[in-house]
VEXDREN-770248 format. One record per residue (C-alpha): residue number from 1; residue in three letters; x, z, y. Coordinates in Angstrom, 3 decimals, decimal comma. Each point is the difference from the previous one (the first is absolute). Layout:
// residues N
REC     k     r          u          w          v
REC   NUM   ALA          X          Z          Y
...
// end
This chain:
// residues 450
REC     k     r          u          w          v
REC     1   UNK     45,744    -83,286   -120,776
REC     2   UNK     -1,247      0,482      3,362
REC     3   UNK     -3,142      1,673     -1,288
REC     4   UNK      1,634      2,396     -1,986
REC     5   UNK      2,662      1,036      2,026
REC     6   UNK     -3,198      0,829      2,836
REC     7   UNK     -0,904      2,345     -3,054
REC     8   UNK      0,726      3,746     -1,019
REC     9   UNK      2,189     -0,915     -3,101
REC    10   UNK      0,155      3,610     -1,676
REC    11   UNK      0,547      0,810     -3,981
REC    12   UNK     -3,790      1,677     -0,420
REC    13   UNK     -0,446      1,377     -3,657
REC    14   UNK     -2,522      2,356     -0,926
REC    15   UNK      0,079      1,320     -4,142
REC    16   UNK     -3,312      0,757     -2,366
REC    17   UNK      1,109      2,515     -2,682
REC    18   UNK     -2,522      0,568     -2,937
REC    19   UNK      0,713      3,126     -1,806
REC    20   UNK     -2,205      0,347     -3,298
REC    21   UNK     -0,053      4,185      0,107
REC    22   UNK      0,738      1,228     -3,542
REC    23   UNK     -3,366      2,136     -0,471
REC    24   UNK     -1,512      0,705     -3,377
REC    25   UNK     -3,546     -2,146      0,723
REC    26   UNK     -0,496     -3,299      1,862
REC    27   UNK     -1,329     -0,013      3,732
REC    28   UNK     -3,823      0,337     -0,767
REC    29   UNK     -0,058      0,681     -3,819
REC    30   UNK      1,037      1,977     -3,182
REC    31   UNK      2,388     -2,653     -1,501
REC    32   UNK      3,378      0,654     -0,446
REC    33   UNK      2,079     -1,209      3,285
REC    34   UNK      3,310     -0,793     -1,810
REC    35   UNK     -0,574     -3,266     -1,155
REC    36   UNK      3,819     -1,670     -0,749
REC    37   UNK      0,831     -1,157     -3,187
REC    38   UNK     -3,596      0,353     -1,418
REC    39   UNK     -1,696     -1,955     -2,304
REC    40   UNK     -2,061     -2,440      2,893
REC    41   UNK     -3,754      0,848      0,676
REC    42   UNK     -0,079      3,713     -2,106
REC    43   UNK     -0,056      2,079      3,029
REC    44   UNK     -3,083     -1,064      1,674
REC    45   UNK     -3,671      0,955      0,886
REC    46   UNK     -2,660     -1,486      1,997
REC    47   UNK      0,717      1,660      2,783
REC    48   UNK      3,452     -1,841     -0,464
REC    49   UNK     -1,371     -2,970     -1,173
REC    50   UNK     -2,744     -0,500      3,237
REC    51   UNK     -3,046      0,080     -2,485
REC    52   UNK     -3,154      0,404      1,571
REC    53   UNK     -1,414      3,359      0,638
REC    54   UNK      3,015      1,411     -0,254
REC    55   UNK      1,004      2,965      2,536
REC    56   UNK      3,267      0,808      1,231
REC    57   UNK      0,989      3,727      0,703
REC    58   UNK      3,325      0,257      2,037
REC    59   UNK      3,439      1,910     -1,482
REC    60   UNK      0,427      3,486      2,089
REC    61   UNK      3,225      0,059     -0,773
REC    62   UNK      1,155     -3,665      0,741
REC    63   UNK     -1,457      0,755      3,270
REC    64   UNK      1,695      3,453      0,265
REC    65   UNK      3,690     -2,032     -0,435
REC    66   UNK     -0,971     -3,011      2,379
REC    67   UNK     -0,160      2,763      2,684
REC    68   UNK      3,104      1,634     -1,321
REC    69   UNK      1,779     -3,390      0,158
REC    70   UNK     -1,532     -0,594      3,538
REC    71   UNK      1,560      3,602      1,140
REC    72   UNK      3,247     -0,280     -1,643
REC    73   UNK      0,251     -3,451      2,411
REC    74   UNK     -1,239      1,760      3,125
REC    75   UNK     -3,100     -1,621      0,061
REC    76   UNK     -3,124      1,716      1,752
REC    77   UNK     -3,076      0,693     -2,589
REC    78   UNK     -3,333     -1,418      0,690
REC    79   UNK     -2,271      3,111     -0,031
REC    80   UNK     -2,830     -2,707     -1,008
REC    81   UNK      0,531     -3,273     -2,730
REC    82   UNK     -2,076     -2,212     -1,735
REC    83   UNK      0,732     -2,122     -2,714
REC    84   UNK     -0,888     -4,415      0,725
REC    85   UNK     -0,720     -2,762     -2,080
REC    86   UNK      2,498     -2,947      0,435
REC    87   UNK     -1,802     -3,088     -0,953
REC    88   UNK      2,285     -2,663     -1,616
REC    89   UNK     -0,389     -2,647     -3,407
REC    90   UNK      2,863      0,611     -2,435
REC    91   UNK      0,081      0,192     -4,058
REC    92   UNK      1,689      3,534      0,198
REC    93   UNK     -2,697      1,303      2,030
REC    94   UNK     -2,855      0,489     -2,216
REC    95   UNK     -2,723      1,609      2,439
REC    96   UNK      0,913     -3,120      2,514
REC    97   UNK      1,002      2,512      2,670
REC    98   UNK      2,624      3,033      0,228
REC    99   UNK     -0,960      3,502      0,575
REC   100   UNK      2,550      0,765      3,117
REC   101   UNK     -0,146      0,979      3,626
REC   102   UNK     -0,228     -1,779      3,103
REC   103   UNK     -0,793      1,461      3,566
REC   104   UNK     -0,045      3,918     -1,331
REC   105   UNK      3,548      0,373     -2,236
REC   106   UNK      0,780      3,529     -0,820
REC   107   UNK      3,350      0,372      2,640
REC   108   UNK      1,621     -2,326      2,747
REC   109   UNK      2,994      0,477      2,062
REC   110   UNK      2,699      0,965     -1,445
REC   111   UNK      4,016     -1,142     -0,573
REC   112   UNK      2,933      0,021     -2,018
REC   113   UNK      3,119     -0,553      1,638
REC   114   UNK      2,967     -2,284     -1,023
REC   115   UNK      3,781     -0,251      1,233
REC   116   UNK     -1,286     -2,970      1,820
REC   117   UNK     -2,959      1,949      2,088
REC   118   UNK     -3,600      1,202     -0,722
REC   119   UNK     -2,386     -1,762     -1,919
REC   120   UNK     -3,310      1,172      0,872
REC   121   UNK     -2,835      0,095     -2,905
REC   122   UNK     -3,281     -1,908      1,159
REC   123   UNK     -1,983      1,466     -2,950
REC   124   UNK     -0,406      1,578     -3,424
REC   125   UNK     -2,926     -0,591     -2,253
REC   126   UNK     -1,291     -0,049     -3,527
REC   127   UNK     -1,442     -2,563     -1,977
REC   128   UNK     -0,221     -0,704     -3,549
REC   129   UNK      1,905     -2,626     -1,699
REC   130   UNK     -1,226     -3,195     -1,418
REC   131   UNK      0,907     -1,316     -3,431
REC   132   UNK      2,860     -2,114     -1,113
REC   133   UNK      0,202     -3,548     -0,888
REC   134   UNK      2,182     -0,856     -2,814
REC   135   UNK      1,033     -3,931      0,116
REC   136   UNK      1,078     -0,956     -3,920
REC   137   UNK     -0,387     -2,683     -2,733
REC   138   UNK     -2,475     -0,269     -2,396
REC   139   UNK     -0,444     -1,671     -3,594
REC   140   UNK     -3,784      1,397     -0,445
REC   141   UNK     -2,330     -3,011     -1,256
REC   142   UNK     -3,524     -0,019      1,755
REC   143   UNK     -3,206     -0,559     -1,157
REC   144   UNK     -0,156     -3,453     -1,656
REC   145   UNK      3,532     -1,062      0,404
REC   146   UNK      2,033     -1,664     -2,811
REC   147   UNK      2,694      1,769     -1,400
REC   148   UNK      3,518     -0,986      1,648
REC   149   UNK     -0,778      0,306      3,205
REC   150   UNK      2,012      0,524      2,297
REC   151   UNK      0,874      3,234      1,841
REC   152   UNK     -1,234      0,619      3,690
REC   153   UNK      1,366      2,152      3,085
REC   154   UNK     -2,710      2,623      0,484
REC   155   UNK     -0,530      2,984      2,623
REC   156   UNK     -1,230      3,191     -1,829
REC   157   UNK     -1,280      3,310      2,219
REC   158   UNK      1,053      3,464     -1,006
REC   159   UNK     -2,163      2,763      1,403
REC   160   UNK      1,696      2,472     -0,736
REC   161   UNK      1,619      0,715      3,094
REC   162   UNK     -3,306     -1,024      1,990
REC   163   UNK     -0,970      3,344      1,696
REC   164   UNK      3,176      2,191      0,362
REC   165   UNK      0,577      1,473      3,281
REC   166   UNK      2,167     -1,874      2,223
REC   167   UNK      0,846      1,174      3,615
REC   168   UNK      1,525     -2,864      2,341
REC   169   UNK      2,348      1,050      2,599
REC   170   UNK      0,229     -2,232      2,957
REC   171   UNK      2,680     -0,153      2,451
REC   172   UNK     -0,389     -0,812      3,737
REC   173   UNK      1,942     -3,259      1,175
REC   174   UNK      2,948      1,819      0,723
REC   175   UNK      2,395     -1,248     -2,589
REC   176   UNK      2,621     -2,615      1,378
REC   177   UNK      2,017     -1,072     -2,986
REC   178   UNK      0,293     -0,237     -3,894
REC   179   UNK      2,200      2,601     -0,382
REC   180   UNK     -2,321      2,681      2,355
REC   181   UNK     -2,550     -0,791     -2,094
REC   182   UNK      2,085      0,145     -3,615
REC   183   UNK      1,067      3,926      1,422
REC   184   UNK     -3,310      1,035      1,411
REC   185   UNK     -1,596     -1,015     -3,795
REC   186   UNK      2,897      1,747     -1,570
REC   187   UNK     -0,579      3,348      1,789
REC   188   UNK     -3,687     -0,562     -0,495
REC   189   UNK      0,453     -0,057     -3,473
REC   190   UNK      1,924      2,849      0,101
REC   191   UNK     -2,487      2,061      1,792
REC   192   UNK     -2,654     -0,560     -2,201
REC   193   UNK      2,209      0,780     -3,155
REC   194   UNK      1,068      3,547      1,527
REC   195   UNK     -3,870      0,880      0,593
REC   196   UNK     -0,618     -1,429     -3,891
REC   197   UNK     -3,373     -2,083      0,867
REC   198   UNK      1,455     -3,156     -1,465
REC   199   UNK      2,864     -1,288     -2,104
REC   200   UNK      0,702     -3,075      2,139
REC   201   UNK      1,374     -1,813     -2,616
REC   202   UNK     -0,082     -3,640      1,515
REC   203   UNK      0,535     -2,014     -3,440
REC   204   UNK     -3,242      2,466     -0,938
REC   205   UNK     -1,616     -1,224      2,977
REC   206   UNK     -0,972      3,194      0,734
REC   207   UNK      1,293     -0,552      3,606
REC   208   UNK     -0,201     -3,613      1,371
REC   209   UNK      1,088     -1,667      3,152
REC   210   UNK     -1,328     -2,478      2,669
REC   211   UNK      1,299     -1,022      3,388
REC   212   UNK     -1,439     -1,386      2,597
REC   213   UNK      2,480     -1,976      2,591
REC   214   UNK     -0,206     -1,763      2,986
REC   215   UNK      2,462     -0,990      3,347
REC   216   UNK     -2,522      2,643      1,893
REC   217   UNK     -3,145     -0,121      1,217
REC   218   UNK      0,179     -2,752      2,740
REC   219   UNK     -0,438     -2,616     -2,750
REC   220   UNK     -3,183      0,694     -1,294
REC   221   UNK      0,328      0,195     -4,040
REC   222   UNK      1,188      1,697     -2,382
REC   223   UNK      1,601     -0,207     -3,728
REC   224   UNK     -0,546      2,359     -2,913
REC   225   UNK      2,759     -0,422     -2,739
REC   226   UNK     -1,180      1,386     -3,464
REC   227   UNK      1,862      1,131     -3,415
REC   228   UNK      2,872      1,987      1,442
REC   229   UNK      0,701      1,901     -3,326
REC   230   UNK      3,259      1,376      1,269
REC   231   UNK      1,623      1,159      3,151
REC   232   UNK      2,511     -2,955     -0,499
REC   233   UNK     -2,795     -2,500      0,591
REC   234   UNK     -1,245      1,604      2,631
REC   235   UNK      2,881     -0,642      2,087
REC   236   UNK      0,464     -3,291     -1,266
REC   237   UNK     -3,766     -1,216      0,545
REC   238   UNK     -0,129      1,485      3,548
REC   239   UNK      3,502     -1,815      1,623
REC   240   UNK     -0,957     -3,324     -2,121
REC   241   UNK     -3,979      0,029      1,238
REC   242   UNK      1,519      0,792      3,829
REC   243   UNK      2,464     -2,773     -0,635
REC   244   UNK     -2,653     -2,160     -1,559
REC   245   UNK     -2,431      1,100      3,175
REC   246   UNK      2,840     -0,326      2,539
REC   247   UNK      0,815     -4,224     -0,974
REC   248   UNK     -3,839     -0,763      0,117
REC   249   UNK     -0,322      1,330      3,613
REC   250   UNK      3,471     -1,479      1,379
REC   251   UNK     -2,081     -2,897     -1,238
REC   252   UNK     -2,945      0,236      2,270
REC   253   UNK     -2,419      1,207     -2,463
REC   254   UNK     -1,783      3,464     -1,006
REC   255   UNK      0,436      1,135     -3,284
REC   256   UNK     -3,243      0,046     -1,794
REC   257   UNK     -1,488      3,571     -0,635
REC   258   UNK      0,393      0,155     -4,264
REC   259   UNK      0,667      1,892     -2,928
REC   260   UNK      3,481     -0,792     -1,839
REC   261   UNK      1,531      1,248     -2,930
REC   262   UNK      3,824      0,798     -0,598
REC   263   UNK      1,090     -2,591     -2,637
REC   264   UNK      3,130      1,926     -1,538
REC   265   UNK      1,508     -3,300     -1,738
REC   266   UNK     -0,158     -2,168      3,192
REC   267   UNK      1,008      3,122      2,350
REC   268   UNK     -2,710     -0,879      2,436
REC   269   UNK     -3,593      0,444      1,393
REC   270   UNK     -2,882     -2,426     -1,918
REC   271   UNK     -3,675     -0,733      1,254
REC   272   UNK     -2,636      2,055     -1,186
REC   273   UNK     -3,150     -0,190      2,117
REC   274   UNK     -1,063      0,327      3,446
REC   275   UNK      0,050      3,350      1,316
REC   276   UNK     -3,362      2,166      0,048
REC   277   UNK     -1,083      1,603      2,788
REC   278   UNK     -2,440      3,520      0,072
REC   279   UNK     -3,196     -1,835      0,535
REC   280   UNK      0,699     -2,505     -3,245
REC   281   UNK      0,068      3,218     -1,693
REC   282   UNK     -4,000      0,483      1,886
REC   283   UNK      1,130      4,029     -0,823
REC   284   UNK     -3,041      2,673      0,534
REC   285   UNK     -0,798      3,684     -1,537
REC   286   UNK      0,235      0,921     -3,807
REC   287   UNK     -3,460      0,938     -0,247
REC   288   UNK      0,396      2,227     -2,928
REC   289   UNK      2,617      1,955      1,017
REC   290   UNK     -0,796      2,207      3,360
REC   291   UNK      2,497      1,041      3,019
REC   292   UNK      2,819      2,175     -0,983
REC   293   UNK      0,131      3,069      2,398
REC   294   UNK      3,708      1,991      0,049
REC   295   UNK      0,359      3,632      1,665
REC   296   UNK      3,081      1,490      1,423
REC   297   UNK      0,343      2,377     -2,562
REC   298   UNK     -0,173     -2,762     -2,818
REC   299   UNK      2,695     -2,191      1,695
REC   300   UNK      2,530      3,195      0,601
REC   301   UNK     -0,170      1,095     -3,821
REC   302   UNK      0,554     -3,528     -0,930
REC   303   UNK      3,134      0,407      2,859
REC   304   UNK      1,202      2,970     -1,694
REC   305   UNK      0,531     -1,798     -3,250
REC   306   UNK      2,160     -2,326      1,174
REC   307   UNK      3,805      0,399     -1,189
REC   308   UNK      3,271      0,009      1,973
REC   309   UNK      0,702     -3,821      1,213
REC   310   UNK      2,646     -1,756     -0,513
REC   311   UNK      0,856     -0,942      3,785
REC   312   UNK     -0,203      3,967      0,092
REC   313   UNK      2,259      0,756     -2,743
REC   314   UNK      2,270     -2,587      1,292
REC   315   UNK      0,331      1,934      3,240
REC   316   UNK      0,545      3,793     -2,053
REC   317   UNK      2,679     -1,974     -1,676
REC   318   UNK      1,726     -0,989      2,695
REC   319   UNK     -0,522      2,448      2,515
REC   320   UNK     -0,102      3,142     -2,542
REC   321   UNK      2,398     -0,763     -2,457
REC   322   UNK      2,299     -2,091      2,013
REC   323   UNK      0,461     -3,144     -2,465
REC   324   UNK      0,825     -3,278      1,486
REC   325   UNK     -3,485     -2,223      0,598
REC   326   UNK      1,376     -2,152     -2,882
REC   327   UNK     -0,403      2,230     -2,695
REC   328   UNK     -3,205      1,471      1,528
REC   329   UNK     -1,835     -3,354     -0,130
REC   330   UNK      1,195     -0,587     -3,783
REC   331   UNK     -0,904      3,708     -1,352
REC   332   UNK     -3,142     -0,118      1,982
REC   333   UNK     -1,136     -3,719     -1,247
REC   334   UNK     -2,069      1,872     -2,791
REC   335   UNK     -2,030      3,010      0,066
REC   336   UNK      1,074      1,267     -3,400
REC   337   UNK      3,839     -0,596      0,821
REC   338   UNK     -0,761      1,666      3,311
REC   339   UNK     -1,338      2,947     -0,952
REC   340   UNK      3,004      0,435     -2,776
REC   341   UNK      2,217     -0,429      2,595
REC   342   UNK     -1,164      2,431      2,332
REC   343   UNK      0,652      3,126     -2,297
REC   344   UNK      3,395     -1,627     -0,847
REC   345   UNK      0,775     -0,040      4,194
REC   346   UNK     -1,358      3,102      0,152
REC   347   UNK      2,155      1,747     -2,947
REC   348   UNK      2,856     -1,438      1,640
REC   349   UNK     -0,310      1,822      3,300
REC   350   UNK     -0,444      3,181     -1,930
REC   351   UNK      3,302     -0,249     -1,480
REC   352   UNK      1,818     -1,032      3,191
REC   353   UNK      0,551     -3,871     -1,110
REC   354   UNK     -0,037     -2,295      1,965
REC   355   UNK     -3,829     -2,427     -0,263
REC   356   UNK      1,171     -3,067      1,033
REC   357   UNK      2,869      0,099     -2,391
REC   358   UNK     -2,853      1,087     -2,777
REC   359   UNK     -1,678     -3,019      1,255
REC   360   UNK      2,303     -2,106     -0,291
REC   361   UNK      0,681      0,135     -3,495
REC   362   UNK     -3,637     -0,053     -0,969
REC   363   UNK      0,018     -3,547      1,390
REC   364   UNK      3,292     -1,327     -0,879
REC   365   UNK     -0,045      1,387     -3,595
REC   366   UNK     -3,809     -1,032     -0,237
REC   367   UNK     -0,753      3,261     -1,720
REC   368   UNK     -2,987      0,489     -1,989
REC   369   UNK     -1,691      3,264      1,498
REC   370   UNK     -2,841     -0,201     -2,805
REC   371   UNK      2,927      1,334     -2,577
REC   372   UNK      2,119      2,838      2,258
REC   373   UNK     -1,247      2,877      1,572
REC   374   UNK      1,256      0,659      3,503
REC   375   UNK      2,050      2,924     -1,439
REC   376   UNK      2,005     -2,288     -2,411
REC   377   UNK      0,810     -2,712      2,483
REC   378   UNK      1,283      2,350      2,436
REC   379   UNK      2,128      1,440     -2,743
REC   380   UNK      1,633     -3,177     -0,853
REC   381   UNK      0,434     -0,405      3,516
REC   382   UNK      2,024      3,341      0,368
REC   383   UNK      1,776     -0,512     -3,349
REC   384   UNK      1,322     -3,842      0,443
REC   385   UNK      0,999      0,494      3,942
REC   386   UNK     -0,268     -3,085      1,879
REC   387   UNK      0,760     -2,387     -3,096
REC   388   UNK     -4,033     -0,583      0,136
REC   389   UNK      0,493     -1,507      3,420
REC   390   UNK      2,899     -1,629      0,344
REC   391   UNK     -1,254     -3,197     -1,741
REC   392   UNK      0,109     -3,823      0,586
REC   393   UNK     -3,696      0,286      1,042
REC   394   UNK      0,420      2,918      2,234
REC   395   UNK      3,129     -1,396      1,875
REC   396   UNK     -1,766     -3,218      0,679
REC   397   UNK     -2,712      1,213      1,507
REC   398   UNK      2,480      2,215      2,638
REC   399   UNK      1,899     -3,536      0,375
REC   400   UNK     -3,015     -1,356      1,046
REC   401   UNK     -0,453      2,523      2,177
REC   402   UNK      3,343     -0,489      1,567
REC   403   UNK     -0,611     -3,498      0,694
REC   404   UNK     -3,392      0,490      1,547
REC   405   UNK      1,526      2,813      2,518
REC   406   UNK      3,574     -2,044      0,404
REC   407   UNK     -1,243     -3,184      1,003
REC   408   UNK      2,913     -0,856      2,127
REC   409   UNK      2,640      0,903     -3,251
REC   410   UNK     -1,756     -2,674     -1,622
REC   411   UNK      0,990     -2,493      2,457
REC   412   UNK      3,438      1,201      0,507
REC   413   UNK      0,791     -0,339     -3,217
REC   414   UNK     -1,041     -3,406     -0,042
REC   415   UNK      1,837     -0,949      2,480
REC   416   UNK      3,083      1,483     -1,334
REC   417   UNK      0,282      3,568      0,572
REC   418   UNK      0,660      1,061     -3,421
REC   419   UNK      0,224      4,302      1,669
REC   420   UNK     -3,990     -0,302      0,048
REC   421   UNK     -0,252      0,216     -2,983
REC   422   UNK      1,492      3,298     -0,181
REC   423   UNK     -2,161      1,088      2,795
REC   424   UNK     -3,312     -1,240     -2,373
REC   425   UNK      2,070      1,918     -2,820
REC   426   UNK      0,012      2,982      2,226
REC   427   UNK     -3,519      0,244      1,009
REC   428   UNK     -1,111     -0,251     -3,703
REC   429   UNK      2,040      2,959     -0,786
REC   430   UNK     -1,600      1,769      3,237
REC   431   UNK     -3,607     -0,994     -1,855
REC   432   UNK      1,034      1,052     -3,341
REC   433   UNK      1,305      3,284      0,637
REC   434   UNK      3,142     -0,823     -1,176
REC   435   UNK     -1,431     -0,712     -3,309
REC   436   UNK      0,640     -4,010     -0,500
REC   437   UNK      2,933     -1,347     -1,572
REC   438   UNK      2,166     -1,789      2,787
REC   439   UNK      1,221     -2,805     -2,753
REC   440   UNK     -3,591     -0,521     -1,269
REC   441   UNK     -1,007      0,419      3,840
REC   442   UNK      2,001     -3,081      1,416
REC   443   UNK      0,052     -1,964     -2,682
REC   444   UNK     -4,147     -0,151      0,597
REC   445   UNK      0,693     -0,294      3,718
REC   446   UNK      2,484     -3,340     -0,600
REC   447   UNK     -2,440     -1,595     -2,364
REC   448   UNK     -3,183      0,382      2,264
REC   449   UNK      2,032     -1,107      3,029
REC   450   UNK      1,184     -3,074     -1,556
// end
């Protein structure tokens, strides 16, 4: 105990994202890149495949959205890149090693901030993706065997996701917790959605998740924690593995530097192997691809194409239009939604109504903007009066409201002092406008502060 107390004792988490970028081709051939669902091993080639001679010839435009990624995270663009070869045995891997980058990654440097602080961005790179391994049961006879036999557990490889362009996104160690790191994935995700270079769908795998955690740097080692397939298990993994991490070194030991898996059944981290480091990889140049040169002028049109944010939108929303940061972060959550949602806002201030009210009831009534135009909502609006806002949904979240900003109420009332609760009652009506019932209103009040 002595030892570790002497010890910086700091939650130090740093995430790997892999994004598989939704492009047409693979990374460094003509077969189609959207590989779920397919029949295994039709959408191959030997480029794909590793077969000898073959020659791989890089995708412009997977490269072209790795750099739009990298700017939409505020990360500075290498002017000069070079694609690696990362040496490593594996039955996915058919070539033996993985066409990625190493010392020369196309940007570096940039951030994406949470509500708990900054999380700096150590790197973004491409590489391609190795095949799949599908673990499954067999009742095939082989050569010479008897009939009856019995069936076997078998791995089979499917190549055809071998090859399509994957970037990996890698944070520096400046995540603290499992929830930082479950939001900064979340608005990630988002990111990369509203600039449309991947779908992100997790149970896809078209975006996958590591972490790598440790009690700080003092110690010496470090843990990376593999098949985080949703931003629930990310948070789990991460406070279990610093738990896990935390008992070994009250103990007097280090813990050793691995890779573990997430076991979703047993809720916790399991063995996998010890952890590589760069020079087990023994990494040098792709000789058959050359340096990759980028001008100003290339990287500012590829600037120019990028969309409105959603951190950006979620500022015009709140600072334009006036709507409560509650509804912003809900009708900005998706670009589509968003972008709907805009032109309603807007509409609204052209006919003098209020937004955040408009808001409001986009939310609470959880109103389909694929299937009304702006016009028609706003008209329904006008027509009905405030019985679009007035209900159960809406008043709960002004309750809520109420309780966060009365804090004091709350105890008062639990202690006795039944007139707070008119005060609470009082405030909601103040938020609402005037428009919540006061039955409906205190009724909701009693039965939250109970």
């Amino acid at each position: 105990m002595k030892e570790v107390t002497s010890k910086k004792m700091v939650p130090t988490v740093g995430m790997e994202t892999h994004v598989e970028l939704r492009t047409n081709s693979k990374m460094f051939c003509g077969c189609p890149a959207d590989h779920f669902g397919k029949k295994p091993n039709t959408q191959t080639c030997p480029v794909c495949l590793g077969l000898p001679g073959a020659l791989p010839v890089p995708n412009k435009k997977a490269i072209e959205w790795t750099i739009m990624i990298a700017l939409s995270l505020n990360c500075k663009i290498n002017k000069e890149s070079k694609f690696d070869r990362k040496h490593y045995f594996y039955p996915d891997l058919p070539k033996g090693y993985q066409i990625s980058q190493y010392d020369e990654p196309i940007s570096v440097d940039g951030y994406l901030d949470t509500t708990f602080g900054r999380v700096g961005i150590e790197r973004i790179h491409i590489e391609e993706d190795t095949g799949k391994l599908q673990h499954k049961k067999i009742n095939g006879l082989r050569p010479g065997e008897p009939s009856g036999s019995e069936s076997e557990n078998v791995s089979l490889v499917d190549f055809n996701r071998s090859g399509v362009p994957l970037v990996e996104i890698v944070t520096k160690p400046d995540i603290h917790s499992g929830s930082q790191a479950k939001e900064f994935e979340q608005k990630l995700q988002q990111v990369l959605r509203y600039i449309a270079v991947s779908d992100c769908d997790m149970e896809k795998g078209s975006m996958r998740l590591e972490a790598n955690i440790s009690w700080g740097f003092d110690w010496g080692y470090k843990v990376e924690v593999k098949n985080l397939n949703s931003f629930k298990f990310v948070d789990k993994a991460i406070n279990y593995e610093l738990e896990r991490q935390k008992k070994v070194l009250e103990e007097g030991d280090i813990p050793s530097q691995e890779t573990r898996g997430w076991s979703e059944t047993e809720n916790k981290t399991t063995p996998q192997r010890y952890k590589e480091t760069a020079a087990d990889y023994r990494y040098f140049p792709e000789p058959d691809i050359p340096p990759m040169e980028f001008s100003e002028d290339f990287i500012n049109s590829i600037k120019n194409r990028i969309p409105e944010l959603p951190f950006t939108k979620l500022e015009k929303f709140i600072n334009k239009f006036k709507i409560r940061s509650t509804y912003a972060e809900i009708l900005v959550s998706q670009k589509e939604t968003a972008m709907m949602a805009e032109k309603v806002l807007e509409e609204s201030v052209k006919a003098g109504m209020n937004p955040d009210l408009v808001a409001g009831i986009l939310v609470n009534q959880k109103i389909d903007l694929k299937k009304i135009s702006p016009k028609t909502l706003l008209d329904m609006v006008k027509k009905k009066g405030s019985s679009l806002s007035v209900n159960e949904g809406s008043i709960k979240l002004w309750v809520n409201e109420a309780l966060r900003q009365m804090p004091q109420a709350v105890v008062d009332f639990k202690n006795g002092k039944l007139n707070a609760l008119s005060a609470l009652v009082g405030l909601v009506m103040q938020l609402s406008k005037g428009k919540a019932d006061p039955k409906l209103t205190k009724k909701l009040l009693e039965d939250m502060l109970k």
